[in-house]
N, C-alpha and C positions, 0 to 999 in steps of 0.2 A: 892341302891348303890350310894354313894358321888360321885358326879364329881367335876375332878380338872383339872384345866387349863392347857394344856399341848404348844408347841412349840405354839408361835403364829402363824406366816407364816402360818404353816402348819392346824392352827385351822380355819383361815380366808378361808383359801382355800376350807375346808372341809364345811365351814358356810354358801361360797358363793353357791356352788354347792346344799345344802341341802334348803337354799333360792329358789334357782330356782327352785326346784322340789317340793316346798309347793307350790309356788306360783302358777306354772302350775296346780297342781290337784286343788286346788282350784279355779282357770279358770275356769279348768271344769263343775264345780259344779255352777258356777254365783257366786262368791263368790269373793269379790276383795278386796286384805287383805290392813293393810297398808304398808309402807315401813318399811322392817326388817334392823332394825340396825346391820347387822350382824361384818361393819366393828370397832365398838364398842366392840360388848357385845360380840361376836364370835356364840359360839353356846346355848347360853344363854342367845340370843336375842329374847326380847317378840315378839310375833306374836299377832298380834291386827287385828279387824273387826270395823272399827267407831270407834277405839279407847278403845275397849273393849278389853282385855287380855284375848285373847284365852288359853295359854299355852307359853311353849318354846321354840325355832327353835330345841333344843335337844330333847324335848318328840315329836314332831309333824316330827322329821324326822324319829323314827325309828316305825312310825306306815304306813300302809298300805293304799290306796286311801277311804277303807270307812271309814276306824277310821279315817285319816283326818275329812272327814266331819262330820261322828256323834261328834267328839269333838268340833267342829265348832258348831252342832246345838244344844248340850248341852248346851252349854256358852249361846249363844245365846236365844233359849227359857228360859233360867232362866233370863237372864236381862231384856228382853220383859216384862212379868211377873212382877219381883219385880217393873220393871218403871210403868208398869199398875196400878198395889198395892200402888204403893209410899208410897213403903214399910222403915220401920226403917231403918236406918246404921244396917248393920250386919247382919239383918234375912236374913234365911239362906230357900232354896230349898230344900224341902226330900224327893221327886220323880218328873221325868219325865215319862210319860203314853201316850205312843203314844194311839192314838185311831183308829178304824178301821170302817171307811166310806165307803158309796156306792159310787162308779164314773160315770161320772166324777164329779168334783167338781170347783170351783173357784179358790183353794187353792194346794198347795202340799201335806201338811200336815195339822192336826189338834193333838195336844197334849196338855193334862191336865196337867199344873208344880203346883204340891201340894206344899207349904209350910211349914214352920215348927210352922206355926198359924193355919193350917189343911185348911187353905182357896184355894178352887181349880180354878185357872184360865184357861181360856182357851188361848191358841195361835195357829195361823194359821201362816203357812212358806209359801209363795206364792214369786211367779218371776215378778219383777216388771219393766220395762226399763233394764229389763238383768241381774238383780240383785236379791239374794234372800232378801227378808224382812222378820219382824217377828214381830207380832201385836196382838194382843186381840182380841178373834172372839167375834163380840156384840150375846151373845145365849139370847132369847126372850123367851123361855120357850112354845110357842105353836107348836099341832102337825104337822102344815104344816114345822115347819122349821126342826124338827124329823124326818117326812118323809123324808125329804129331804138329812140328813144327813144317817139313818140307814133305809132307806127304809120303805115298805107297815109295815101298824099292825100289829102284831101278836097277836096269845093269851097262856094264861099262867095260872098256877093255880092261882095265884094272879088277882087283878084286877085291873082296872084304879081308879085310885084315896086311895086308899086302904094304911092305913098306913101296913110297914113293919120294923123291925129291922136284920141288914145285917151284915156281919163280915167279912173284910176289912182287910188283911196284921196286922192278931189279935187284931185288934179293931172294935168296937160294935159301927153302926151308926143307926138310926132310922129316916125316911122320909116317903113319900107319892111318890107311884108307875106314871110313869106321864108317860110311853108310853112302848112298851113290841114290842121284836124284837125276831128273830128267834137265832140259837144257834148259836156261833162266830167260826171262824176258831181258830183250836189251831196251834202255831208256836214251834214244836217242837225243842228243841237246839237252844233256840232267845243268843244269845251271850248278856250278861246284861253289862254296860257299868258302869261306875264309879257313885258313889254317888247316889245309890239307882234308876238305871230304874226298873220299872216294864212295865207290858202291862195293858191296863187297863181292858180287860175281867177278869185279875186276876188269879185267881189257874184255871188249866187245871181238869175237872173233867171229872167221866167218865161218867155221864146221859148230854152226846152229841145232844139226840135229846131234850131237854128242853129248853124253851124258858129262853131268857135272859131279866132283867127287868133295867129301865131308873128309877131312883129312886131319889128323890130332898128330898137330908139334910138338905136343905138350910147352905151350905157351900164351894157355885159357883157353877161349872158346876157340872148337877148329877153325884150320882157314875152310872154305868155300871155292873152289877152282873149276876152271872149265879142263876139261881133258885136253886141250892144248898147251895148258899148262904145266901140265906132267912133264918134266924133261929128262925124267929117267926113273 
């Protein structure tokens, strides 16, 4: 639907008010935006984080306090990301995967923002001086820091070290097996958000009690797969 400018008075008034009520939930959250030009732009004034363009005071008022901030950490995890990459003008983000950690941790979060070069980086969302940040987890590839993140070993038909080839949102990657965990919770009804989220366990399948395998494509962080994945 187009939006058109309607009475100003009347638009600044509604700008200023819908100002206050992002700025607040976003309080909430440790998140301290910049100054909304509302008396400007009305309700088609960018709302920024550091200067980064989250959205519009019009999309981000008619959303709810979590869609506030999963659109906040959208934006966010893909600029982390690209500024890690130093990456080209233009290239573009074609998933965010949140991942699912033992606690506690250091961090808030941990998500995979795949690329449209298929290169997977990692970012951690942690609270810093009251603020959230968003940075590249340095992953070192050995199993104390695996433990640490998905817990003890498990075991699986496959084995450590063991090459496999895996099938990924219909496409075929091939790596070596580097650490095997128990089976992930499925999040039935995950509300998927704009521009391609997934989760990173992947398709819900039904052999639940099968381990799930840590597999290095060498294409950043490993994928994460259920053992029905494995297709050879």
């Amino acid at each position: 639907m187009t939006y058109t400018r309607r009475n100003i008075a009347a638009e600044q008034q509604e700008a200023c008010q819908k100002a206050r009520q992002i700025i607040a939930i976003c309080e909430q959250f440790h998140i301290t935006l910049d100054p909304i030009d509302w008396q400007q732009f009305g309700l088609l004034a960018p709302v920024k984080v550091n200067n980064i363009d989250i959205t519009s005071l019009l999309d981000l008022g008619q959303r709810n306090s979590d869609d506030v901030l999963r659109q906040v950490q959208i934006t966010l995890f893909a600029h982390a990301a690209l500024e890690t990459f130093h990456s080209r003008i233009g290239l573009k983000v074609l998933t965010w995967s949140p991942v699912d950690v033992v606690r506690p941790q250091a961090f808030l979060n941990l998500w995979i923002i795949i690329l449209e070069t298929d290169e997977r980086i990692p970012i951690i969302e942690s609270i810093k001086n009251g603020q959230r940040v968003y940075e590249c987890y340095r992953y070192d590839g050995d199993n104390e820091q695996l433990a640490g993140l998905f817990g003890p070993m498990n075991e699986g038909e496959y084995h450590l070290g063991e090459m496999v080839t895996i099938k990924e949102r219909e496409r075929q990657y091939t790596g070596k097996v580097v650490y095997i965990i128990p089976p992930g919770k499925t999040s039935p009804g995950r509300k998927s958000t704009s521009r391609g989220y997934h989760t990173v366990s992947g398709t819900a399948y039904t052999n639940d009690v099968a381990a799930r395998y840590i597999v290095d494509c060498n294409d950043g962080f490993p994928h994460i797969v259920h053992q029905s994945q494995v297709i050879q």
